[in-house]
C-alpha positions as CSV (number, residue, x, y, z in Angstrom):
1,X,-118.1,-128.8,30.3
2,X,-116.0,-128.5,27.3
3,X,-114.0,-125.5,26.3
4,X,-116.5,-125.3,23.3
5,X,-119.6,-125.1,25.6
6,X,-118.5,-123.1,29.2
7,X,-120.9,-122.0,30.7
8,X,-121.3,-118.3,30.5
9,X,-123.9,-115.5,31.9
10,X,-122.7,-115.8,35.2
11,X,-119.7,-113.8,36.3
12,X,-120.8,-113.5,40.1
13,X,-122.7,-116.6,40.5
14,X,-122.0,-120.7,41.3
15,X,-120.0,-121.6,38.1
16,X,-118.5,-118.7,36.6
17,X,-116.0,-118.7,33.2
18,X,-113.0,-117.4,34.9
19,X,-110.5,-115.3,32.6
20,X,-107.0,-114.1,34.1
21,X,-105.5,-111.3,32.2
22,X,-101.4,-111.3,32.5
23,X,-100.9,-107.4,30.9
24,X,-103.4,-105.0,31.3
25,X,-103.3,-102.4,28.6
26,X,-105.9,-100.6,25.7
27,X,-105.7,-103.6,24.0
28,X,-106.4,-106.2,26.6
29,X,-108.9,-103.6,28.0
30,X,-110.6,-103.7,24.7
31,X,-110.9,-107.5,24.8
32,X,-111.9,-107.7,28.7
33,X,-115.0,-105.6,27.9
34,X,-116.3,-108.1,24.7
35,X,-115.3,-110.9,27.4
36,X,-117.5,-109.2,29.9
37,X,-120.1,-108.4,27.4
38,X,-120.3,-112.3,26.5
39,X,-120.6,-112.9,30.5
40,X,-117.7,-114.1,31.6
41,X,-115.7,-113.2,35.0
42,X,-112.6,-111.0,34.4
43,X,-109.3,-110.5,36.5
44,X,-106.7,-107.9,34.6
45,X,-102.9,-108.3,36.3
46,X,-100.4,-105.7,35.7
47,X,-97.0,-104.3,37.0
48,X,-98.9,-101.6,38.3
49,X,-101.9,-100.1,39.6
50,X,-104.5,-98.2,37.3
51,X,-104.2,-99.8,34.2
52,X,-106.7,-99.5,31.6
53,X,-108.1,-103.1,31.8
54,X,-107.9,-103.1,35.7
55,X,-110.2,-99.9,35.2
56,X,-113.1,-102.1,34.0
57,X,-112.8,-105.7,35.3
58,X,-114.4,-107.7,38.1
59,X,-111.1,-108.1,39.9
60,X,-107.5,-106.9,39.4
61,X,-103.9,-107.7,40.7
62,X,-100.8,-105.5,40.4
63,X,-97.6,-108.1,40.4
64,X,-94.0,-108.3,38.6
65,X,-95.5,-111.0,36.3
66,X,-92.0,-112.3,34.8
67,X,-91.5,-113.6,38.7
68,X,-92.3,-117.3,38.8
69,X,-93.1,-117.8,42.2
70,X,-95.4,-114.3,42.0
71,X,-97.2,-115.4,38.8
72,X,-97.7,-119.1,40.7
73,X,-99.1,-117.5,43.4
74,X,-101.7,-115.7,41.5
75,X,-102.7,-118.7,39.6
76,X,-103.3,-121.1,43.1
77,X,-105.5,-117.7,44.2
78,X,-107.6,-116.8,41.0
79,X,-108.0,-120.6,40.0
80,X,-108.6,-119.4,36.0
81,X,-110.3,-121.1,33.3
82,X,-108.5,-119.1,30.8
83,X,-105.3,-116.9,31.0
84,X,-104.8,-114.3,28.5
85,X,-101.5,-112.9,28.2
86,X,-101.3,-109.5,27.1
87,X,-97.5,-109.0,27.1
88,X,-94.4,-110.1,26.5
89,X,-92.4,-110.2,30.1
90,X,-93.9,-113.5,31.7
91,X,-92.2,-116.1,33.3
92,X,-93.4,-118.5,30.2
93,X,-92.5,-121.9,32.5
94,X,-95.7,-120.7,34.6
95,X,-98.1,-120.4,31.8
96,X,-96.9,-124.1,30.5
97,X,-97.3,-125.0,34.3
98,X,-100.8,-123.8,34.0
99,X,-101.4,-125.4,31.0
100,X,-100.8,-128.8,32.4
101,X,-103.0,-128.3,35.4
102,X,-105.7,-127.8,32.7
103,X,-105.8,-123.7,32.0
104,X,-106.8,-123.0,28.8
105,X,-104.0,-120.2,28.1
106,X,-104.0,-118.2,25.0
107,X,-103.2,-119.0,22.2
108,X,-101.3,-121.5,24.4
109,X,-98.6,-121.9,26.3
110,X,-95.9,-123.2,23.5
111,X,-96.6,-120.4,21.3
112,X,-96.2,-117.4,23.9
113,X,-93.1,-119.1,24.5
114,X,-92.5,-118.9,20.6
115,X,-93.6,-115.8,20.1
116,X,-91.8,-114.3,22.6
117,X,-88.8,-115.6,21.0
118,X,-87.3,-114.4,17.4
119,X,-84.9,-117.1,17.0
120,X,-87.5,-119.9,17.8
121,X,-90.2,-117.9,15.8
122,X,-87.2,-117.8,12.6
123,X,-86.9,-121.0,12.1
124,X,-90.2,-122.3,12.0
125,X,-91.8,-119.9,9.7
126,X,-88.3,-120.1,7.4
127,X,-86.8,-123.3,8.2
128,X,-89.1,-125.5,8.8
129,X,-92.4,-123.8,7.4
130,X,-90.8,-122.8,4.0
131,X,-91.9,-118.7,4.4
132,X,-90.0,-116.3,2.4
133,X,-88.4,-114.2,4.9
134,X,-85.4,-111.6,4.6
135,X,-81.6,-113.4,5.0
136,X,-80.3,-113.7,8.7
137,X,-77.9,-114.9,11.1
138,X,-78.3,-115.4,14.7
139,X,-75.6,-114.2,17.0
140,X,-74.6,-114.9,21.2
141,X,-71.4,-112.4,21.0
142,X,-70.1,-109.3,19.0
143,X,-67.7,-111.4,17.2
144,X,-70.6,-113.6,15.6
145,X,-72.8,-110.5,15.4
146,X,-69.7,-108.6,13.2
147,X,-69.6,-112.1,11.2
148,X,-73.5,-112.7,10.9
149,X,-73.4,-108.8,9.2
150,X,-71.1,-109.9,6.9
151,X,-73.0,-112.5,5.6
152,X,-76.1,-111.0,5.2
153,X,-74.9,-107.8,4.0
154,X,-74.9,-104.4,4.4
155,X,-77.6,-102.5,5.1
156,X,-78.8,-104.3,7.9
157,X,-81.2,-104.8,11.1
158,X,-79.6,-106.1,14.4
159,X,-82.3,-107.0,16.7
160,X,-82.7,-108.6,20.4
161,X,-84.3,-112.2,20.2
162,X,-86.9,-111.7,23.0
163,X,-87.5,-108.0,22.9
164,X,-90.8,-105.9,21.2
165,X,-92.3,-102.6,19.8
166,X,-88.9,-101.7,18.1
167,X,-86.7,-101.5,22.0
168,X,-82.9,-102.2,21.3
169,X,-83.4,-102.5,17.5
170,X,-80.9,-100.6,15.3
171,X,-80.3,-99.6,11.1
172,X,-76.8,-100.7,10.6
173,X,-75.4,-98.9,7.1
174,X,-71.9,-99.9,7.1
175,X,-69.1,-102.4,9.8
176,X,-68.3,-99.4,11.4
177,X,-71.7,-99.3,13.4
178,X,-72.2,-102.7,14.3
179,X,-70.5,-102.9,17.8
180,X,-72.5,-100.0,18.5
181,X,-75.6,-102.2,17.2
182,X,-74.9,-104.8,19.5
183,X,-75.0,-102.8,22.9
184,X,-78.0,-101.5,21.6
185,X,-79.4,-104.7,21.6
186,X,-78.2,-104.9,25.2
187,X,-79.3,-102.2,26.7
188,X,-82.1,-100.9,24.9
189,X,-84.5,-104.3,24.9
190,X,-87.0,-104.9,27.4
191,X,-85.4,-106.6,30.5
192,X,-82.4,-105.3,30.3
193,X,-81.7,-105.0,33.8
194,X,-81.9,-108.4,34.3
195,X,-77.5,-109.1,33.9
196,X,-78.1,-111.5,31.3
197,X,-76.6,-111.5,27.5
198,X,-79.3,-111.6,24.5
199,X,-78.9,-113.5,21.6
200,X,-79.6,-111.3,18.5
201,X,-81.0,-111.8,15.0
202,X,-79.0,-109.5,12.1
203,X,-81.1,-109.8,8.8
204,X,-80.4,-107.9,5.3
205,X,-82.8,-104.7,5.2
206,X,-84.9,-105.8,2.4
207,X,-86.1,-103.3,-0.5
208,X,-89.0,-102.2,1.6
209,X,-92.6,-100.7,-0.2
210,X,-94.8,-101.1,2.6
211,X,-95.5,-103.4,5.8
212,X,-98.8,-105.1,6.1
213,X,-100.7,-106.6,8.9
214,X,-102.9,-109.3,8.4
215,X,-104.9,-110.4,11.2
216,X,-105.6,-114.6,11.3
217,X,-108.0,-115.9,13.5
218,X,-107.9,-119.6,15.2
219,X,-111.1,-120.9,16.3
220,X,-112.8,-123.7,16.8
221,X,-114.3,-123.8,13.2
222,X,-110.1,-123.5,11.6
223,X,-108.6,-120.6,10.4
224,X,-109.6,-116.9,8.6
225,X,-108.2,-113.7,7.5
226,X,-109.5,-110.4,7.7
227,X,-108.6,-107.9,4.8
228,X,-104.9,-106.7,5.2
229,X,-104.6,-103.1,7.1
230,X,-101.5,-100.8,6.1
231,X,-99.7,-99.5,8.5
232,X,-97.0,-96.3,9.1
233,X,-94.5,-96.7,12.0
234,X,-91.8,-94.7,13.7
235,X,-88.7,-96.1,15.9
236,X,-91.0,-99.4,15.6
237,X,-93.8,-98.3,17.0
238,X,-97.4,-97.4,15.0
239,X,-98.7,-94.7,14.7
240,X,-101.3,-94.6,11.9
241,X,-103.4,-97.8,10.5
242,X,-105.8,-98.1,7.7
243,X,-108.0,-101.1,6.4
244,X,-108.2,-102.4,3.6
245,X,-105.0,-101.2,2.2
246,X,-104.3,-100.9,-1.4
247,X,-102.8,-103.7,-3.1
248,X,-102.7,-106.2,-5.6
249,X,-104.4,-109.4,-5.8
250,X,-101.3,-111.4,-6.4
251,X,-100.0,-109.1,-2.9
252,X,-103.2,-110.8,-1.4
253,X,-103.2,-113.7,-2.2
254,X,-99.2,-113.9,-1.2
255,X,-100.2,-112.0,2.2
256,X,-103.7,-114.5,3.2
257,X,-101.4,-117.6,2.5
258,X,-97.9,-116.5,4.4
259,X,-100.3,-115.6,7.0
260,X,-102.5,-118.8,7.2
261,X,-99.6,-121.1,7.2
262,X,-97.9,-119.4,9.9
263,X,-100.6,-119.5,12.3
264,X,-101.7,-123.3,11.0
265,X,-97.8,-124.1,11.8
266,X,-98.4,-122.4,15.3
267,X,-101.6,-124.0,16.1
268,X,-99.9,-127.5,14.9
269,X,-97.4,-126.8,17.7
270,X,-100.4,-125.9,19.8
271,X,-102.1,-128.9,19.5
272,X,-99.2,-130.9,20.0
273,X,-99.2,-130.2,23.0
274,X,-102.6,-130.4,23.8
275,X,-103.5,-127.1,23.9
276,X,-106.2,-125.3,21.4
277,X,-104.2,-122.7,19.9
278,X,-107.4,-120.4,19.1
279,X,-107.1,-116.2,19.7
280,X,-106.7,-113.5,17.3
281,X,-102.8,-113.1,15.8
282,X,-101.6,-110.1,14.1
283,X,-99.2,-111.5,11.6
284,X,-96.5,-109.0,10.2
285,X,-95.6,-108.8,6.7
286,X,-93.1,-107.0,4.4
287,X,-93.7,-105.9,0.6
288,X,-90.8,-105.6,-1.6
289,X,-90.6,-103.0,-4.1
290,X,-90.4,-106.2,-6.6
291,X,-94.3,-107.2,-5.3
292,X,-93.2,-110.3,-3.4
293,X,-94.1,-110.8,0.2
294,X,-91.8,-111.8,3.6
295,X,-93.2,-113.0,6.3
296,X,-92.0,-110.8,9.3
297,X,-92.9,-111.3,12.6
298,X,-96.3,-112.4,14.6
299,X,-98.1,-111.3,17.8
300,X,-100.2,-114.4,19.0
301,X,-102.7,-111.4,20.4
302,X,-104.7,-108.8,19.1
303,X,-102.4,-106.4,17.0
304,X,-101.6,-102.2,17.9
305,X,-102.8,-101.8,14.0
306,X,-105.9,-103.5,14.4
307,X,-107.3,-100.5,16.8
308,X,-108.7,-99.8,13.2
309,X,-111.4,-102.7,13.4
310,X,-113.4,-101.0,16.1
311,X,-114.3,-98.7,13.0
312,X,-113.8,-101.2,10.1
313,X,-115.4,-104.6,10.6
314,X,-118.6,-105.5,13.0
315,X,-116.6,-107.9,15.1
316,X,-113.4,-105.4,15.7
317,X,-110.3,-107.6,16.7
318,X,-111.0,-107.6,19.8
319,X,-114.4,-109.4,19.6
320,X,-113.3,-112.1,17.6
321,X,-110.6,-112.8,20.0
322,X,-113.0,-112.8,22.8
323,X,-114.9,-115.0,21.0
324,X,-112.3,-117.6,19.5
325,X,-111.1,-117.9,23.3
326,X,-114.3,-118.8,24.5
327,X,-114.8,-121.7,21.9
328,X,-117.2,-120.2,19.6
329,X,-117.0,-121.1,15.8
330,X,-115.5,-117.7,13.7
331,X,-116.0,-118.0,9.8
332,X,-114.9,-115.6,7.1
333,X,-118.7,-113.8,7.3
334,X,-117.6,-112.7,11.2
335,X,-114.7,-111.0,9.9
336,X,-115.6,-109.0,7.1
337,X,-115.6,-105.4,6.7
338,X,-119.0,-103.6,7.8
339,X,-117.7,-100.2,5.7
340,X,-119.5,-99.4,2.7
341,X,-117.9,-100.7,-0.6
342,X,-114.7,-98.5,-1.7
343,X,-114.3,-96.9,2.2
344,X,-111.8,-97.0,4.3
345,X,-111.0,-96.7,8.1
346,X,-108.0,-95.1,9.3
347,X,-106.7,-95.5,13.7
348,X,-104.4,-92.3,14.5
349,X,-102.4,-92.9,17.5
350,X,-102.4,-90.2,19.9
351,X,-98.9,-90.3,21.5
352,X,-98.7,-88.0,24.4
353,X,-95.3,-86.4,25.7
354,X,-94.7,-85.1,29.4
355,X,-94.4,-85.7,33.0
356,X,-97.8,-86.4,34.9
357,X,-101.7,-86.6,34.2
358,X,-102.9,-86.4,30.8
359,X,-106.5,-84.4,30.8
360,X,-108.3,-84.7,27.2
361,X,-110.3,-81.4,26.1
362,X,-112.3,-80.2,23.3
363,X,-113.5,-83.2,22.4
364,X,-116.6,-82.1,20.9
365,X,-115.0,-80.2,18.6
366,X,-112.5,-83.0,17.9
367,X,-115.8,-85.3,16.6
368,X,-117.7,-83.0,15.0
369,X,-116.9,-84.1,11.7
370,X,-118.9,-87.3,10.7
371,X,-117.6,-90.8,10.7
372,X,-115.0,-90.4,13.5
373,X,-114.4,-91.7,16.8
374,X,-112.2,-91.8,19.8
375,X,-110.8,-94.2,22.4
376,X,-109.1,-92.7,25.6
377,X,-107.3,-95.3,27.1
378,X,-107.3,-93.5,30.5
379,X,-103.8,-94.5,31.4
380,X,-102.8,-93.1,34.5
381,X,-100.0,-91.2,34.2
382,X,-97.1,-90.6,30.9
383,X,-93.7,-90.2,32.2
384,X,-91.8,-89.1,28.7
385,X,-94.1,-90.5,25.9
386,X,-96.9,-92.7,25.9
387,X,-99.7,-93.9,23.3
388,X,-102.8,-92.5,25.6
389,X,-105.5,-92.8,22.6
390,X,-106.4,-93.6,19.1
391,X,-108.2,-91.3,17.1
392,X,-110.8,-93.8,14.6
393,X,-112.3,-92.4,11.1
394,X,-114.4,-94.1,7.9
395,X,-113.2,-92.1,4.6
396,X,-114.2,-92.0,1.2
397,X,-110.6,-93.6,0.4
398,X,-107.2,-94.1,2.1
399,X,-106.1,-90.6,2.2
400,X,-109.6,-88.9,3.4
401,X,-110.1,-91.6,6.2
402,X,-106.5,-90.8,7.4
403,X,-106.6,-87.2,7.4
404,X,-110.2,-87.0,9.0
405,X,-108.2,-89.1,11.7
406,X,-105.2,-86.9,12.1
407,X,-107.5,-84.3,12.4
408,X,-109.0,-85.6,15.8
409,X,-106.1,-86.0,17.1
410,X,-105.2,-82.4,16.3
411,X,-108.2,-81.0,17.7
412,X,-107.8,-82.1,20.8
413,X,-106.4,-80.1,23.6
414,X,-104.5,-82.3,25.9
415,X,-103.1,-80.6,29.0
416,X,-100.8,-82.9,31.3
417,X,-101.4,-81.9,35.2
């Protein structure tokens, strides 16, 4: 049985497909349910108990999945076809472990571990790809840090190599900041606890006009884009996504081929190593004021902007990656938009402050108006702030779609108990 052509229908029967999620969030939860939908058995692993994909699967497992011999554990019990991770803090030698053993992870194993990594992810989109990206400097210690600013110039961004979602990332305006950019970088990434010193990128803060997302599927029939989505953030997070966004042709045509020969360099490095390299990846890309396009970053996963494709297109991101995964052929007809000509979807996040329980009300005020929807990601608890829903609306244009979404999220009464 090839990866093209597992056998599928029978979750709890003889020969079940057998798919491990490392990371259980919205997102993964999104893509366990299209998995499950296709007939396929699902396990969702977390750090703890509750999560939102745990909610719905066959099986789940609560584990510190960046422990080696915890994560090699899991993999002798479950025995998965396919491993899915859904976050960053894995112990990556395991997944390359499984790989070898003959575990189909995704994308692969080779580019999580490049992925997960800014400085490895740098120089193969710039260096060895040829992407237009922003001027940077890599750094091991202050002293290279203060020099690495230097050289790229002031204003700049000092961020940890293997960090996410905007944790230990700083604005540096002037010399004076920079040491206090570089503990920053040490104690606000993810894993900081861990005793260890993180290498940093420093890159020139480019002449920003807006960010774009452009998500790039791998399957078994090559590579496609779906239309770009726009995207507003705060302290790197998102907070509000729309699709398609307004822009140029010569933006779009910059944007579908920055993102295509990312991924097509990825997958390369896939198959390499004889993995398949197929999944959805949300590649992130910067628009100067000047029109030009940079190449940014890249999640080799469903992306926190594309929560707008469960409104936008009839495969939503999180189909096509269930699909890709599985083997089954994606062309540019499964990712187009299902919105009438000249609409546009808009995803609010609903980010929820507190200590405790979050209990939605007045919902059915909330969805009253017409072409909007919710997701409730029925996360357990929020202990400060935590994303707990999106808010989902089809407009007439950009800025009706948005503010029918913001206006869900209003409308909601949202008690924490």
């Amino acid at each position: 049985m090839t990866e093209e052509n597992r056998a599928l229908g029978t979750p709890l029967g003889k020969h079940p497909t057998r798919v491990l999620f490392l990371g259980s969030g919205e997102l993964g939860k999104e893509v366990a349910l299209e998995l499950m939908r296709l007939g396929a058995w699902v396990c969702a692993a977390d750090s703890y108990e509750g999560a939102p994909a745990q909610q719905v699967a066959h099986e789940y497992r609560v584990l510190d999945m960046a422990n080696a011999e915890q994560l090699r554990v899991l993999f002798d019990e479950i025995q998965p076809d396919i491993i899915v991770p859904e976050v960053e803090a894995i112990a990556t030698s395991e997944l390359a472990a499984a790989a070898e053993r003959g575990a189909q992870v995704v994308p692969s194993a080779e580019i999580a571990s490049i992925c997960m990594d800014r400085e490895r992810l740098r120089v193969l989109a710039h260096e060895e790809l040829g992407l237009p990206t922003t001027p940077y400097r890599f750094a091991g210690s202050l002293e290279e840090l203060r020099a690495g600013a230097k050289t790229v110039g002031y204003p700049c961004v000092v961020k940890p190599i293997m960090s996410s979602s905007g944790h230990g990332q700083s604005v540096v305006r002037s010399a004076d900041t920079i040491d206090a950019a570089w503990v920053e970088a040490q104690e606000g990434r993810r894993a900081h606890d861990e005793g260890d010193v993180s290498r940093v990128i420093v890159e020139a803060l480019a002449p920003l006009d807006y960010e774009l997302t452009v998500l790039t599927v791998s399957s078994s029939a090559g590579i496609v884009t779906c239309a770009p989505i726009g995207q507003r953030q705060e302290s790197g997070d998102y907070r509000e996504s729309w699709q398609p966004a307004s822009f140029t042709q010569d933006v779009l045509a910059q944007a579908q081929r920055i993102a295509c020969t990312a991924v097509e360099g990825l997958v390369a490095k896939a198959k390499a190593s004889g993995e398949k390299g197929w999944g959805v990846f949300g590649v992130e890309l910067f628009v100067l004021t000047d029109g030009s396009v940079l190449f940014n970053e890249v999640s080799p996963r469903p992306h926190d902007t594309g929560m707008v494709t469960m409104a936008s297109q009839r495969l939503s991101e999180f189909a096509l990656h269930a699909r890709a995964i599985l083997g089954l052929p994606l062309t540019q007809e499964h990712v187009a938009l299902s919105i009438p000509d000249g609409a546009v979807a808009a995803s609010h996040a609903i980010v929820i402050q507190g200590d405790g329980e979050a209990e939605f009300r007045n919902v059915a005020t909330a969805l009253s108006q017409p072409g909007t929807d919710l997701r409730i990601f029925a996360k357990p608890e929020v202990h400060g702030h935590r994303r707990m829903a999106v808010a989902l609306a089809i407009g007439t244009d950009e800025a009706d779609a948005r503010a029918k979404a913001e206006n869900v999220a209003e409308s909601l009464e949202i008690d924490i108990a």
